[in-house]
KOLNUKOL-255395 format. One record per residue: residue number from 1; residue in three letters; x, y, z of N, C-alpha, C in turn. Coordinates in pm, whole numbers. Example, Ala and Ser with C-alpha at 12.3 -4.5 7.8 and 13.67 -1.06 7.14 Angstrom:
k, r, nxx, nyy, nzz, caxx, cayy, cazz, cxx, cyy, czz
1, ala, 1319, -569, 780, 1230, -450, 780, 1320, -330, 780
2, ser, 1285, -225, 708, 1367, -106, 714, 1290, 3, 787
This chain:
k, r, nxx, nyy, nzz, caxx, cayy, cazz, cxx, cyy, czz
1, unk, -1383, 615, -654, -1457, 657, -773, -1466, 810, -775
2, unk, -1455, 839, -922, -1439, 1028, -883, -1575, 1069, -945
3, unk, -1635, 1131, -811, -1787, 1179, -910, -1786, 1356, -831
4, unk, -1801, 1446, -981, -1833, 1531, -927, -1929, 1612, -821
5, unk, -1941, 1691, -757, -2086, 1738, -687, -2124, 1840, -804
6, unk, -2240, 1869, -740, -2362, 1995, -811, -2357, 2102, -751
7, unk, -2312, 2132, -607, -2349, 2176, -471, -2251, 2338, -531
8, unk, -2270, 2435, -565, -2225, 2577, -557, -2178, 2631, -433
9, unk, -2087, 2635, -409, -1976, 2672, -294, -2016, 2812, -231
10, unk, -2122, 2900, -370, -2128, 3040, -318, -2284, 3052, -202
11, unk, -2347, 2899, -224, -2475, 2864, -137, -2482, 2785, -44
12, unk, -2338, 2778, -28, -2307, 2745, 141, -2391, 2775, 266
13, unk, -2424, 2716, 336, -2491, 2790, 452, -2378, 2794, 546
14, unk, -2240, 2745, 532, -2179, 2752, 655, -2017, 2759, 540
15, unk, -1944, 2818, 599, -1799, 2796, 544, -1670, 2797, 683
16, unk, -1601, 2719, 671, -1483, 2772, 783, -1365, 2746, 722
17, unk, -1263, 2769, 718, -1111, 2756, 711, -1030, 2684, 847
18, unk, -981, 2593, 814, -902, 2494, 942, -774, 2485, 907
19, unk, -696, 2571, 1006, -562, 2603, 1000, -475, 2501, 1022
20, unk, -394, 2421, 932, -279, 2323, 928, -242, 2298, 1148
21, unk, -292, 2190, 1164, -287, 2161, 1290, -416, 2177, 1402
22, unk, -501, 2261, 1317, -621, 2279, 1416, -686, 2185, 1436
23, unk, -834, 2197, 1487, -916, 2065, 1507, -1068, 2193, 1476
24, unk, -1163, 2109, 1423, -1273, 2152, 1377, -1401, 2042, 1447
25, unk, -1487, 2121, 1567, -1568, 2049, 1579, -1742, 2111, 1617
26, unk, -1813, 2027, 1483, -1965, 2125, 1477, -2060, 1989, 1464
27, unk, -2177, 2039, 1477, -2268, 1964, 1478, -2360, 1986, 1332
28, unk, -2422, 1877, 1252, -2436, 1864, 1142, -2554, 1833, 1157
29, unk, -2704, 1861, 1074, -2810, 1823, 1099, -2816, 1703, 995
30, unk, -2939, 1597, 1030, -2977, 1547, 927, -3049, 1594, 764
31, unk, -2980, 1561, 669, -2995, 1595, 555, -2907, 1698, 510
32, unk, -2828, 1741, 549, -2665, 1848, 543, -2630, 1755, 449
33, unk, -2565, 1833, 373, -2410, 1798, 328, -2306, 1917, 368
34, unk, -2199, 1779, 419, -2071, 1873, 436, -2014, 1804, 300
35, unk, -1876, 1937, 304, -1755, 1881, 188, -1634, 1936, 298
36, unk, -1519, 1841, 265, -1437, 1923, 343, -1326, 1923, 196
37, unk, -1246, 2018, 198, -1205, 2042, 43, -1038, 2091, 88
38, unk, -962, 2025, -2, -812, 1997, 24, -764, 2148, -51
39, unk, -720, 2231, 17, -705, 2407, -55, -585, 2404, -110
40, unk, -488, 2323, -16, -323, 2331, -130, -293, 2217, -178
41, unk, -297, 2077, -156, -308, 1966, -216, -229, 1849, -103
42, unk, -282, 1756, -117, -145, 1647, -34, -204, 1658, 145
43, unk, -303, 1717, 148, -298, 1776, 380, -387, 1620, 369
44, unk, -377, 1591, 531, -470, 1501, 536, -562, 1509, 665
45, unk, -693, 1521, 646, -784, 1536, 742, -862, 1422, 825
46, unk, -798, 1433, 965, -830, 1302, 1001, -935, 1306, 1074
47, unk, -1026, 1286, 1037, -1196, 1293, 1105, -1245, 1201, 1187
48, unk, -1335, 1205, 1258, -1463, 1125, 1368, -1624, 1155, 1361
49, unk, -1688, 1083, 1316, -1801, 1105, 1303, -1912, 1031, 1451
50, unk, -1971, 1109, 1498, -2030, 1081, 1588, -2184, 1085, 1560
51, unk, -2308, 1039, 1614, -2419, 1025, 1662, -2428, 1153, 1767
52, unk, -2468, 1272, 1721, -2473, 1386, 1801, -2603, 1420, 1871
53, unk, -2665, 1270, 1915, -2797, 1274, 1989, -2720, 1101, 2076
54, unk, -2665, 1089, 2057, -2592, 985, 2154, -2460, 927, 2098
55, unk, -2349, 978, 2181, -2225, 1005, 2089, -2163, 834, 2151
56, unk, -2274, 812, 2202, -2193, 627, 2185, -2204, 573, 2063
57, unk, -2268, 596, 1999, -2291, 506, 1860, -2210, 655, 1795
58, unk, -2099, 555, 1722, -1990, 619, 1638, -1949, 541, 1490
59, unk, -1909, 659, 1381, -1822, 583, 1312, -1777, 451, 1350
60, unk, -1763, 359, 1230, -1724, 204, 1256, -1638, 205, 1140
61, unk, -1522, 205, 1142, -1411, 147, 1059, -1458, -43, 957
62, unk, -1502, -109, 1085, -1517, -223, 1071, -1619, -247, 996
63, unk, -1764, -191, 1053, -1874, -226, 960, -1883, -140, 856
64, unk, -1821, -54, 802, -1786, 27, 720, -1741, -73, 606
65, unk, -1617, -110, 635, -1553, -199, 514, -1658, -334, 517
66, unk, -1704, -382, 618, -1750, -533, 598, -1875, -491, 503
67, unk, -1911, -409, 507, -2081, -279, 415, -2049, -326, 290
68, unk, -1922, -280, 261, -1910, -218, 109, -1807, -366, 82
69, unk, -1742, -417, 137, -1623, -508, 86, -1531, -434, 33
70, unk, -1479, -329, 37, -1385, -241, 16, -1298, -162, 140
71, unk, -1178, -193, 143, -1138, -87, 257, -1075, 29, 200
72, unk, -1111, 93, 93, -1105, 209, 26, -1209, 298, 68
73, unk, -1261, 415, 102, -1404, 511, 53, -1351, 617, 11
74, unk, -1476, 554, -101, -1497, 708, -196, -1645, 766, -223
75, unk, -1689, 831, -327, -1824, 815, -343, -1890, 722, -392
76, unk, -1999, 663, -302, -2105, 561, -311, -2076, 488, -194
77, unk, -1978, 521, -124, -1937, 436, 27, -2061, 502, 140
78, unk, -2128, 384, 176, -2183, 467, 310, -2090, 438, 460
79, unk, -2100, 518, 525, -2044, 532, 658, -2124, 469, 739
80, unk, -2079, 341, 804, -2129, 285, 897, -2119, 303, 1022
81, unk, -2183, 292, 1139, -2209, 361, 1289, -2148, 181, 1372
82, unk, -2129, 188, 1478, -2072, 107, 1576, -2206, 1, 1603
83, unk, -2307, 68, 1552, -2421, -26, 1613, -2458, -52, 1474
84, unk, -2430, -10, 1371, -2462, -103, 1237, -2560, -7, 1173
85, unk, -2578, 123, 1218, -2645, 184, 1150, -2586, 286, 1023
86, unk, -2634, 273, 899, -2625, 466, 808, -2596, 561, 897
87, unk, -2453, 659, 852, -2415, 786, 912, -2445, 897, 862
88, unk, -2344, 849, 741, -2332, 969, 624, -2282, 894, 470
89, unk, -2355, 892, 384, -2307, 823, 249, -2228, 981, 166
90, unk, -2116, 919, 123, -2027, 990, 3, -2092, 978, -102
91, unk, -2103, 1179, -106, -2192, 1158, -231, -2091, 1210, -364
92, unk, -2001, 1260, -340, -1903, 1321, -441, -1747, 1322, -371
93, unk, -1698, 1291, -452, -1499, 1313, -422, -1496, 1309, -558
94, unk, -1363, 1410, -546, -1276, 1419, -670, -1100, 1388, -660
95, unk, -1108, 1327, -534, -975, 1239, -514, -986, 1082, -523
96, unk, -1065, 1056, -497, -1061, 889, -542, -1038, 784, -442
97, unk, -1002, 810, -343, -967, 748, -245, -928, 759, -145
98, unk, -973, 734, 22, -932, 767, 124, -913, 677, 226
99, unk, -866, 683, 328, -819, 561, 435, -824, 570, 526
100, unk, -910, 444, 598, -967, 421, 679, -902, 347, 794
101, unk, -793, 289, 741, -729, 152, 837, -570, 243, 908
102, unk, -532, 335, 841, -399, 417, 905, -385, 423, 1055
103, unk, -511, 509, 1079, -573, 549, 1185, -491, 721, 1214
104, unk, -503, 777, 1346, -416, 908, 1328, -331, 894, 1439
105, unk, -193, 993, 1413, -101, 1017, 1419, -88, 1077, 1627
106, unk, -3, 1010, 1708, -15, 1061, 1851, 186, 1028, 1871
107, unk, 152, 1117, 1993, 263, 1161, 2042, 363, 1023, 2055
108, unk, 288, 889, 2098, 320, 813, 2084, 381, 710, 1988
109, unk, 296, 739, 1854, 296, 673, 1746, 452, 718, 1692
110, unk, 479, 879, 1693, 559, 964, 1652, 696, 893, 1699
111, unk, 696, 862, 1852, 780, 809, 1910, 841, 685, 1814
112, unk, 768, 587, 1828, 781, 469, 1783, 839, 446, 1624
113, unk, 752, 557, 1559, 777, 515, 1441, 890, 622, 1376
114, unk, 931, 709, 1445, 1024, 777, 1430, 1153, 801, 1500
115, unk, 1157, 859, 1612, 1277, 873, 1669, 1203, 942, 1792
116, unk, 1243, 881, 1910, 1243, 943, 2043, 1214, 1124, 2082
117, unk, 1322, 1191, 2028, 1277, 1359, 1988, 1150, 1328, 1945
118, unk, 1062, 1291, 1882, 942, 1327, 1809, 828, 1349, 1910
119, unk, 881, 1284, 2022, 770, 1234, 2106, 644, 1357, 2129
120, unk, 746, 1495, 2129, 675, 1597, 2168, 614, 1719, 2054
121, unk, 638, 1650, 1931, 596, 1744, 1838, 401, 1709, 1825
122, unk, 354, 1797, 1806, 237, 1806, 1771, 132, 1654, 1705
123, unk, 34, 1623, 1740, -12, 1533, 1652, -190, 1523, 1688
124, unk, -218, 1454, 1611, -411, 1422, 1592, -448, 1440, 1702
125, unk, -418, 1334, 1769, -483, 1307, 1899, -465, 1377, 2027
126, unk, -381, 1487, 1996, -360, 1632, 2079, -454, 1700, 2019
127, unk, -474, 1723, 1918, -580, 1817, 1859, -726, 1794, 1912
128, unk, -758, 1593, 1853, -897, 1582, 1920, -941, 1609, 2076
129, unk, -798, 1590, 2183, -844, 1608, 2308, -853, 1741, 2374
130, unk, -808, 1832, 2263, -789, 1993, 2285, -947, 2021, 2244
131, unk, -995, 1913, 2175, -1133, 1957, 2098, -1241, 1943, 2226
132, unk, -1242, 1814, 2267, -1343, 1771, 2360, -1303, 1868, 2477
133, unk, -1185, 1899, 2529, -1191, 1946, 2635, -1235, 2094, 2650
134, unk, -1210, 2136, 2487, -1257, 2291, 2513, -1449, 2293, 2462
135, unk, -1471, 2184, 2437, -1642, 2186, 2398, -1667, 2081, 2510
136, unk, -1699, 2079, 2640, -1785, 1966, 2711, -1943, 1987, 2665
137, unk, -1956, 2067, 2606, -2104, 2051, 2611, -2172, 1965, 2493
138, unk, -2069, 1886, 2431, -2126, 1752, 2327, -2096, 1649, 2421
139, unk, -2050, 1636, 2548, -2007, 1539, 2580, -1928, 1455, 2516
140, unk, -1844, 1447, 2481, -1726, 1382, 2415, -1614, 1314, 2534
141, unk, -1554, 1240, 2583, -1463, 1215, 2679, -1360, 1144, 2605
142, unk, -1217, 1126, 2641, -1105, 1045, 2560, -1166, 909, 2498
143, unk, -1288, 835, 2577, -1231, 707, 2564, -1360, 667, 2410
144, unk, -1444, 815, 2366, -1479, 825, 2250, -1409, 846, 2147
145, unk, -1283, 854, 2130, -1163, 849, 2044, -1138, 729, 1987
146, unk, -1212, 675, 1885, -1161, 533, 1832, -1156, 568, 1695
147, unk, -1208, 451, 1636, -1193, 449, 1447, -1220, 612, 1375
148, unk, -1108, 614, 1313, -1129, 767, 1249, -1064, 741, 1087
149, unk, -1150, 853, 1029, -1058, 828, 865, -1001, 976, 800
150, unk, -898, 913, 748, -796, 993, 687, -836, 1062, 557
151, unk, -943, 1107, 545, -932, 1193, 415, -801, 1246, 339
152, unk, -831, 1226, 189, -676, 1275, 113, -572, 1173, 148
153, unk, -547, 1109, 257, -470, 1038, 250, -449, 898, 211
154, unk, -334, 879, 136, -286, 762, 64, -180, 624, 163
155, unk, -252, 532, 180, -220, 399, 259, -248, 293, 198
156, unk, -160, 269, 89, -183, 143, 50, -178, 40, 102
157, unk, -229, -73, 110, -220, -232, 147, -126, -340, 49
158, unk, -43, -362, 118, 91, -445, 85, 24, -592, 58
159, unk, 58, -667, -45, 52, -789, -34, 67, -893, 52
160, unk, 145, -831, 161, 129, -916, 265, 43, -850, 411
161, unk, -39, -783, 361, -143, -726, 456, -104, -612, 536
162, unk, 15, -542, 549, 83, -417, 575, 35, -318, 534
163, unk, 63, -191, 614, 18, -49, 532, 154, 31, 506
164, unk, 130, 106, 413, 265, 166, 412, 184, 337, 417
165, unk, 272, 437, 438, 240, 571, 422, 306, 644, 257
166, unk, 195, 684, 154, 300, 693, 38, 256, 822, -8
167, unk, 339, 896, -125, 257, 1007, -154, 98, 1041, -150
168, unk, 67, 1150, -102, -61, 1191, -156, -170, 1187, -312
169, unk, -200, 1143, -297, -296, 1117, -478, -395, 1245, -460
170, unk, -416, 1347, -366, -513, 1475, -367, -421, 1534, -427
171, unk, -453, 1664, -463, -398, 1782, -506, -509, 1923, -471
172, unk, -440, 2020, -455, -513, 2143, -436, -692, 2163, -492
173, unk, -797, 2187, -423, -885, 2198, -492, -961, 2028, -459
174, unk, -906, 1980, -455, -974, 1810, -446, -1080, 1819, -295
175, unk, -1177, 1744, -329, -1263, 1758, -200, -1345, 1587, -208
176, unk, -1399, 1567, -91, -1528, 1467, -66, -1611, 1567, -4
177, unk, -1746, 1477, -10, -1889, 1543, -11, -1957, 1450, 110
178, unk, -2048, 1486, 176, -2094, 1321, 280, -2205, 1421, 268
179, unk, -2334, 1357, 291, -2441, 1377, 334, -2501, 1310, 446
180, unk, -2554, 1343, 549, -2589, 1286, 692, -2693, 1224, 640
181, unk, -2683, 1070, 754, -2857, 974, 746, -2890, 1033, 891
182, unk, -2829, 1100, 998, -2887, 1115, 1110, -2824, 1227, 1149
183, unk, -2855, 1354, 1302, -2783, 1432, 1326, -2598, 1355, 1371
184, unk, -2506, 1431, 1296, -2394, 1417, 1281, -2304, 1503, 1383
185, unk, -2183, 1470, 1461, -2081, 1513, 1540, -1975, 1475, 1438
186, unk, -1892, 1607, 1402, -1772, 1592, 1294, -1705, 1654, 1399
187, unk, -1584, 1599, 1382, -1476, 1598, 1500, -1328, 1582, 1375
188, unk, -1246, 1679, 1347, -1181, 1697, 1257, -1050, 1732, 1312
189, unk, -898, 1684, 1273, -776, 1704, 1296, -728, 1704, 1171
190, unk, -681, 1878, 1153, -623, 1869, 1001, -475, 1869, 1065
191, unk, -429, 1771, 987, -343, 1654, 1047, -192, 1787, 1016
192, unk, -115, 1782, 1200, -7, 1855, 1183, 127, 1743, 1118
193, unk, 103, 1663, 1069, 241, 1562, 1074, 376, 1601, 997
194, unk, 455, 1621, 1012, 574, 1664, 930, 664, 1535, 921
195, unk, 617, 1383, 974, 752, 1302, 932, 729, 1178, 862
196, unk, 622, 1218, 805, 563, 1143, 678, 475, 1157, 546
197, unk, 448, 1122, 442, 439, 1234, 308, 301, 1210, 310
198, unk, 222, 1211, 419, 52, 1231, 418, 2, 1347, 377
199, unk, 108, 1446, 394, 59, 1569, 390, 209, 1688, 285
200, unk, 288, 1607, 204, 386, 1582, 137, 501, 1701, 245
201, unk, 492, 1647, 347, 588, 1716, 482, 561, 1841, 517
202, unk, 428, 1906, 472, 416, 2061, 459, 257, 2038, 486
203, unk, 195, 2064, 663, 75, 2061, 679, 39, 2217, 612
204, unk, -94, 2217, 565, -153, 2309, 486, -288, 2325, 543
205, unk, -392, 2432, 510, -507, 2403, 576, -600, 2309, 465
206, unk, -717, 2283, 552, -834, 2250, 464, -947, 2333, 498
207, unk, -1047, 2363, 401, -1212, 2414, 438, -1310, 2320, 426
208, unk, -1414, 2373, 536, -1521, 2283, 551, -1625, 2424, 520
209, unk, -1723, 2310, 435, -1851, 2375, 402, -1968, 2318, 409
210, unk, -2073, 2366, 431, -2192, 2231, 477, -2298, 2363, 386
211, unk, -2387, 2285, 351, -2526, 2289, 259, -2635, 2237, 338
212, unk, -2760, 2318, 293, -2854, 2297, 395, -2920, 2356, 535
């Protein structure tokens, strides 16, 4: 669903720029809104939302969709936690749709789903472990690496229950909005992928801005 925000970009309390391949990781208070906002069009930002007062209770892919009966989010989706709790509800996107079931992109995946050479090109899950290892002081360890969602990115569901990877439906300027139900751990991989059109073969950056 595309609903605009209200939120003035110039009353930011926080702004950053995340360079095509980086990883972005801050702590979010309760009652924040972040936006993270697509600057050239087509990138896809593959996020983790954590419980940043006990980073065991995480994002839930699962109770997420079983919430809403949708495995789409957009705005009016709330983000469900591993223990069944409110994270962060979408309060505005102007892309329409994002995906939750893809999951992100590893050295491995690259392998498999591409060609052997790939094994060593760049991907998500190099980014998130470059994240935790250079911040120990959220406590984060590998094996907190689970359900994550793909902002901007387009994964449709096949009639026979398959995902496919297909053009981007963002364009430059397109953003989602989340507002926290509790203190928030955003854990962000603006996704380096070059061998699939998540990011239309040309990673780009995204910005994050938080209110509040």
């Amino acid at each position: 669903m595309i609903k605009e925000s209200t939120l003035n970009p110039d009353n930011a309390s926080f702004r950053k720029i995340v360079p095509a391949g980086d990883y972005f990781l801050h702590r979010i208070e309760k009652g924040q809104t972040l936006r993270i906002l697509d600057l050239e069009g087509n990138q896809a930002a593959d996020t983790l939302f954590y419980n940043a007062d006990d980073v065991s209770e995480r994002y839930s892919a699962m109770d997420t969709i079983r919430n809403q009966g949708n495995v789409y989010l957009s705005a009016g989706t709330t983000l469900m936690s591993n223990e069944d709790n409110p994270m962060l509800d979408i309060v505005a996107d102007t892309c329409g749709r994002h995906d939750t079931l893809g999951g992100a992109c590893a050295t491995e995946s690259n392998t498999v789903r591409y060609a052997l050479e790939k094994k060593c090109m760049h991907a998500c899950r190099d980014s998130w472990m470059l994240a935790i290892n250079e911040h120990e002081e959220f406590g984060l360890t590998k094996s907190d690496i689970t359900h994550n969602i793909n902002f901007f990115m387009n994964v449709p569901v096949t009639p026979e229950g398959g995902l496919t990877f297909e053009d981007g439906i963002s364009d430059a300027g397109k953003y989602v909005e989340l507002t926290t139900r509790m203190n928030i751990l955003v854990l962000i991989s603006n996704c380096p992928q070059l061998n699939n059109p998540c990011n239309a073969y040309n990673p780009t950056p995204v910005e994050v801005l938080i209110w509040g």
